[in-house]
C-alpha angles and dihedrals in degrees: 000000000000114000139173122252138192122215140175104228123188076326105309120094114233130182131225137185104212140119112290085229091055110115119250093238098063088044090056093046106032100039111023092036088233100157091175100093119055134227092225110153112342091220104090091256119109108028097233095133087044109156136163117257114188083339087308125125106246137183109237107198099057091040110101113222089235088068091050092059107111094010133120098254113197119180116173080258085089097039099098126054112218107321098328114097132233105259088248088053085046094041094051088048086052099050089035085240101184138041110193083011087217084125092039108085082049092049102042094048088049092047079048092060094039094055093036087056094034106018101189092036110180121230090265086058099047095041087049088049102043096037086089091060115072127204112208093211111051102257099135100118089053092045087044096058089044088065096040087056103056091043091054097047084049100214093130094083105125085335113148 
């Protein structure tokens, strides 16, 4: 049965009409037009829908809708404020962190969560967080040093 919900989305509510059981992530893409997060596996594996709930790394494709409803929704879509990127954003260009780029809006939002939570994560830290995203095509060291970067340069205290 079809309902409205209301969401906040990357700080604007928006309203949709949908199942209460359909995933997040379709929600995001399909009705909001939000291409940032990917639909990779389904399955909560390899982080490619990877959005922030409440500032906490989630895995959109196994998230119904209905659990979303009156929580804080970040997709990499907010990340940067008029035409000047997020330092992770910044930092990925930089180490040319991503190949195809279909894992880097996951990996970036759950970086995201870990430095806004431990700013100057150590590399212990980063390779524990971002162990639950997974790039197709081998770029880890680089992603890696993008997230070191960012934690080492500490401007992630309280940053969007």
């Amino acid at each position: 049965m079809q309902q409205k919900i209301t969401l906040t989305v990357n700080g604007k509510e928006r309203t949709v009409t949908t199942d209460p059981n359909r995933p997040l992530l379709d929600v995001l893409r399909e009705d909001l037009g939000l291409m940032g997060p990917k639909f990779g596996c389904g399955e909560r594996q390899c982080g490619a829908c990877t959005v922030l709930l409440n500032g906490r790394a989630t895995y959109s494709c196994a998230t119904k809708i209905s659990s979303a409803k009156g929580r804080k929704i970040e997709t990499i879509e907010s990340l940067m404020e008029g035409d000047k990127l997020h330092p992770l954003q910044e930092a990925f260009l930089a180490e040319n962190a991503f190949q195809c780029g279909y894992c880097t809006s996951g990996m970036i939002m759950n970086a995201v969560a870990l430095l806004r939570e431990k700013p100057n994560a150590d590399t212990e830290e980063i390779r524990e967080a971002m162990d639950r995203n997974t790039c197709r095509c081998g770029t880890y060291t680089r992603i890696m040093k993008a997230v070191e970067s960012v934690a080492k340069a500490g401007v992630m205290g309280g940053k969007k």
